[in-house]
C-alpha positions as CSV (number, residue, x, y, z in Angstrom):
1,X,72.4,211.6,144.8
2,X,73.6,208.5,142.7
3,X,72.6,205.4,143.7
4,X,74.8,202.5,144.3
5,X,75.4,200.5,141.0
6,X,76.0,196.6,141.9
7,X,78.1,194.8,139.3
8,X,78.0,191.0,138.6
9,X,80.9,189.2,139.8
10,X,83.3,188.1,136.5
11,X,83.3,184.6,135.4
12,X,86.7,183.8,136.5
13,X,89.2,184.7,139.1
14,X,90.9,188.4,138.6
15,X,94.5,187.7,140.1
16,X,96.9,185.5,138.4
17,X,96.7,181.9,139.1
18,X,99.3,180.5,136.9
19,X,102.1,178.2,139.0
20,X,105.7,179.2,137.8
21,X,106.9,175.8,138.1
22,X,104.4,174.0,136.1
23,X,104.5,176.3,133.7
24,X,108.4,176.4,134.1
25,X,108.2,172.7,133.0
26,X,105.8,172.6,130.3
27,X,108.2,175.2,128.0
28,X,110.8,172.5,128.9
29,X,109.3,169.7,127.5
30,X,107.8,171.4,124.6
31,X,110.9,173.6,123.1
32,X,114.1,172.3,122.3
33,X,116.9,175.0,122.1
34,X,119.4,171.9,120.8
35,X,119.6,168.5,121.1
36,X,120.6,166.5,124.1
37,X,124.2,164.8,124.0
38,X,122.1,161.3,124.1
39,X,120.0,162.1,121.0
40,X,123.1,163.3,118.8
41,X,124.9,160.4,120.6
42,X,121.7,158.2,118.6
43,X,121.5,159.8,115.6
44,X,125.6,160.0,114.7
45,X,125.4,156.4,115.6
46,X,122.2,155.5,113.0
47,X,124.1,157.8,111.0
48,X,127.5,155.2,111.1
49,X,125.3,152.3,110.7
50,X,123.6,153.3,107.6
51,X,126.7,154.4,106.1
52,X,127.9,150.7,106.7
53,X,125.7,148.9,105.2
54,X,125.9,151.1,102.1
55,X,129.2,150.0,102.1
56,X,128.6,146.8,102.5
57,X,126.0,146.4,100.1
58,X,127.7,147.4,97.8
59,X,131.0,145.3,98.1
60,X,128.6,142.7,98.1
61,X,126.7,143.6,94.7
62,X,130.3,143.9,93.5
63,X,131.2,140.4,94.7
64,X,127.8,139.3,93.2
65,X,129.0,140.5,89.5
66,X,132.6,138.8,89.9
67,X,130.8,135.7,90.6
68,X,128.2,135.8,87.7
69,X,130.9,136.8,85.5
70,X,133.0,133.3,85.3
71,X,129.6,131.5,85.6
72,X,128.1,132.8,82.3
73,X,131.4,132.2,81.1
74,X,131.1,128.5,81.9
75,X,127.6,128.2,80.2
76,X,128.5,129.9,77.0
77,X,131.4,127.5,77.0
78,X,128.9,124.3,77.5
79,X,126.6,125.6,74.6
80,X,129.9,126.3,72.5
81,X,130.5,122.4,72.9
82,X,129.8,119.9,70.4
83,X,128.3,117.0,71.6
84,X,128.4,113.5,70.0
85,X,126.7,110.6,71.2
86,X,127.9,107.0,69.7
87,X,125.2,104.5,70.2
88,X,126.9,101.4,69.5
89,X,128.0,97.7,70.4
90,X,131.9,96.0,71.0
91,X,132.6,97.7,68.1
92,X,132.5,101.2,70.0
93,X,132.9,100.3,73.5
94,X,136.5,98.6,72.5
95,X,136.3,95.0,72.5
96,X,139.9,93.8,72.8
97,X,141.7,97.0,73.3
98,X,142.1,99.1,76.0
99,X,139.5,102.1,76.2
100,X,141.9,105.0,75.5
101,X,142.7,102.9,71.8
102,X,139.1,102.5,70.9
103,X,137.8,105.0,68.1
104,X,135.7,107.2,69.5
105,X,138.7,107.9,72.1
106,X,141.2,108.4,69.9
107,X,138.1,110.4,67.5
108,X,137.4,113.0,70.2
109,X,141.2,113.4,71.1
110,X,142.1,114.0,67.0
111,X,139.4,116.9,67.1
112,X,140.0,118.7,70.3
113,X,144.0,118.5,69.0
114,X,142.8,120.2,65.8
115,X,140.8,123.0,67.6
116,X,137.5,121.6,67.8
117,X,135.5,121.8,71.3
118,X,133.9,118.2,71.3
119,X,132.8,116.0,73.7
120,X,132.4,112.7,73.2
121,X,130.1,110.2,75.0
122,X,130.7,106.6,74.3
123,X,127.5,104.5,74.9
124,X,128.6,101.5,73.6
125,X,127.9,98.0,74.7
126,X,129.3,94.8,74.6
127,X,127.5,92.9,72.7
128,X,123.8,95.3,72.1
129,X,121.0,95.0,69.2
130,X,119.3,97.4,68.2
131,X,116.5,96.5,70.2
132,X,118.7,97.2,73.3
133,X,119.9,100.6,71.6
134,X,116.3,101.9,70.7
135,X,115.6,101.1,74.8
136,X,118.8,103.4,76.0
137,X,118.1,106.3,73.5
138,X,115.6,108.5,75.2
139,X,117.6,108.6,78.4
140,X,120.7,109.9,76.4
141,X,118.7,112.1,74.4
142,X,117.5,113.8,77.1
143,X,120.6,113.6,79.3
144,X,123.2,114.9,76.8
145,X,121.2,116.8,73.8
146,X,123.7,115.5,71.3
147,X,124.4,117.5,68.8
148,X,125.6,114.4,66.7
149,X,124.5,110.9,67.3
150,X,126.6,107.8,66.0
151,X,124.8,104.7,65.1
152,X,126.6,102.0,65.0
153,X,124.2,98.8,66.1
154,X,123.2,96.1,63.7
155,X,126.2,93.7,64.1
156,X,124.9,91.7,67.2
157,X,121.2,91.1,65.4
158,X,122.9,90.4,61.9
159,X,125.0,87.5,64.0
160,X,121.3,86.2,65.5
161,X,119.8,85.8,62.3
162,X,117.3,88.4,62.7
163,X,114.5,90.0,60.5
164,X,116.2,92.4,58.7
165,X,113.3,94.3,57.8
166,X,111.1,93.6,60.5
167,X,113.4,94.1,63.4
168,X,117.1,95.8,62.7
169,X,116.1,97.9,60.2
170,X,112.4,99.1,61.8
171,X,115.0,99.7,65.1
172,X,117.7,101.6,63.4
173,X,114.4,103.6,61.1
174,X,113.1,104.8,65.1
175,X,116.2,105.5,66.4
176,X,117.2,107.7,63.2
177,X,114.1,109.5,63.4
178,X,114.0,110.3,67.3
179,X,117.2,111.8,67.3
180,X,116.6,113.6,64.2
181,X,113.5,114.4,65.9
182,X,115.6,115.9,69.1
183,X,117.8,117.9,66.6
184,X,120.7,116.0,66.4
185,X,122.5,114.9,63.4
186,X,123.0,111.2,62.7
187,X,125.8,109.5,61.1
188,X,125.5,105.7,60.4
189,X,128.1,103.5,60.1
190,X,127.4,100.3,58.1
191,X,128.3,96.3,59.4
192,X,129.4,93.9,57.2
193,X,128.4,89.8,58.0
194,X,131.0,86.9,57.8
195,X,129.8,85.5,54.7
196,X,129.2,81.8,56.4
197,X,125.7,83.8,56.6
198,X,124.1,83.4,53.2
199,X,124.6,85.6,49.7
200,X,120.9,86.5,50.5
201,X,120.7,87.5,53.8
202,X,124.2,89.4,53.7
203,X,123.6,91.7,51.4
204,X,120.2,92.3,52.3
205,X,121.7,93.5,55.6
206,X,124.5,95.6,53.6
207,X,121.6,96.9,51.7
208,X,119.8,97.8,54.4
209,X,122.1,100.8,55.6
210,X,122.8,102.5,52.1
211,X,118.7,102.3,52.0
212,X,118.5,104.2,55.4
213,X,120.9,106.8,54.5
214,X,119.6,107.6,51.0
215,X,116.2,107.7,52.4
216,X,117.0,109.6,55.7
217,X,119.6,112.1,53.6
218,X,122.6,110.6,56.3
219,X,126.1,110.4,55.6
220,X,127.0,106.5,56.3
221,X,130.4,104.7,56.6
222,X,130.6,101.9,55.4
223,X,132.8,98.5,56.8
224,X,134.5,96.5,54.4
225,X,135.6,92.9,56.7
226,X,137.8,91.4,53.6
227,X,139.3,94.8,53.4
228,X,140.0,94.9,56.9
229,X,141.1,91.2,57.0
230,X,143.8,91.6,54.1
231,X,145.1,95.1,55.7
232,X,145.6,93.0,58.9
233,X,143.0,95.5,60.6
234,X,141.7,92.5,62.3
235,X,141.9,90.8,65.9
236,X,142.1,86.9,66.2
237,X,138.3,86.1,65.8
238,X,137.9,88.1,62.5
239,X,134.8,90.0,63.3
240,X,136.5,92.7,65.7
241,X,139.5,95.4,64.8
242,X,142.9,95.8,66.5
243,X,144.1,99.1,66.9
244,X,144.9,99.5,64.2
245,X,141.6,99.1,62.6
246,X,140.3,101.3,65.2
247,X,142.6,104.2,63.9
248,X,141.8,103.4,60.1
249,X,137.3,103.5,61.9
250,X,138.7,106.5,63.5
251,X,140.1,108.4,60.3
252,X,137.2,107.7,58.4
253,X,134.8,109.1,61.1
254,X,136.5,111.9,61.7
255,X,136.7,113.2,58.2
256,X,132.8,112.5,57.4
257,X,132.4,114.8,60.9
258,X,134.2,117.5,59.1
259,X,132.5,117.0,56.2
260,X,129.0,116.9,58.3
261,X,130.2,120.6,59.5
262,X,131.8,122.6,56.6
């Protein structure tokens, strides 16, 4: 007769002890069959959003290239300009005549008439040296790159009795060479003395510019005041020209600028 066999119990429970509901919500939060109204609501709405500032970025990249167009425009037109500087005394600045008359006035409205882009910057004084010119002529190197700088100094110093070889024409030899030395070219324009002054010591001061443009390789104009005088170029006090005088400066100038280019 068998004996009675006596099995362990099993290590865990033999009925079912799952709960619907939990499991119920578990497949509910774990499996999407589609998406809810709100997320589509969310993602149509990123969806709008990024297709707007597309959009927008790229009108304003557009806007951006409209705007950089006229400004490099501008610039080129700047470089395109030729720049003259005249670095003189009463002679330039107009003593006697109204400002639109003087020469460099009337020189820079001649060239732009005859198709040249110029711009000219009058820097003359009243009654300047050299020694007051050679002080101003770093500041309007630097502030106007000239591509052209005018001397026309001398006059006031020449009138004082200065040193012509230790003080005008050591001035005029520094200011030649700096703005050589910035890259502009220089034009000189020679002063004649009254000659209550001495044989000597005017035409050592004539002398003096035809020296500095030979040595320097510079065109140089070159004042004639008996010339002037007998034209009736002249004001009242013989040392300063009418407009007319400033026309005949003018011509002259204006054709050695054109020569100074071809």
């Amino acid at each position: 007769m068998a004996k009675r066999v006596v099995l362990p119990d099993p290590d865990g429970p033999t009925k079912e002890m799952g709960l619907p509901c939990s499991t119920d919500k578990l497949i509910s939060l774990t499996i999407v069959k589609r998406p809810s109204g709100l997320l589509t609501s969310f993602v149509m709405f990123l969806t709008s959003k990024i297709e707007f500032f597309t959009r927008y970025l790229i009108l304003l990249l557009g806007i951006l290239l409209l705007v950089a167009s006229p400004v490099h425009s501008s610039n080129q037109s700047i470089k395109e300009k030729y720049i003259t500087v005249v670095l003189g005394d009463s002679l330039s600045a107009g003593y006697g005549v109204k400002i639109e008359e003087s020469w460099p006035s009337v020189l820079e409205s001649n060239l732009n008439a005859s198709g040249m882009n110029i711009a000219i910057v009058n820097a003359g004084i009243s009654g300047d040296t050299t020694s007051g010119g050679l002080f101003r002529l770093p500041k309007l190197l630097k502030e106007h790159e000239p591509d052209l700088v005018i001397l026309e100094l001398g006059g006031n110093d020449g009138l004082r009795g200065m040193s012509v070889k230790k003080v005008i024409r050591k001035n005029l030899e520094a200011m030649i060479k700096m703005s050589l030395k910035d890259g502009a070219d220089v034009l000189l324009i020679g002063v004649e003395l009254p000659p209550n002054y001495g044989e000597q010591y005017t035409n050592s001061f004539k002398d003096m510019y035809a020296e500095l443009a030979i040595e320097y390789n510079l065109p140089l104009i070159n004042g004639s005041i008996k010339e002037m005088v007998s034209l009736n170029l002249m004001q009242a006090d013989g040392i300063h020209p009418n407009i007319k005088g400033h026309l005949k400066i003018e011509e002259e100038i204006r054709n050695a600028i054109l020569t100074l280019l071809d």
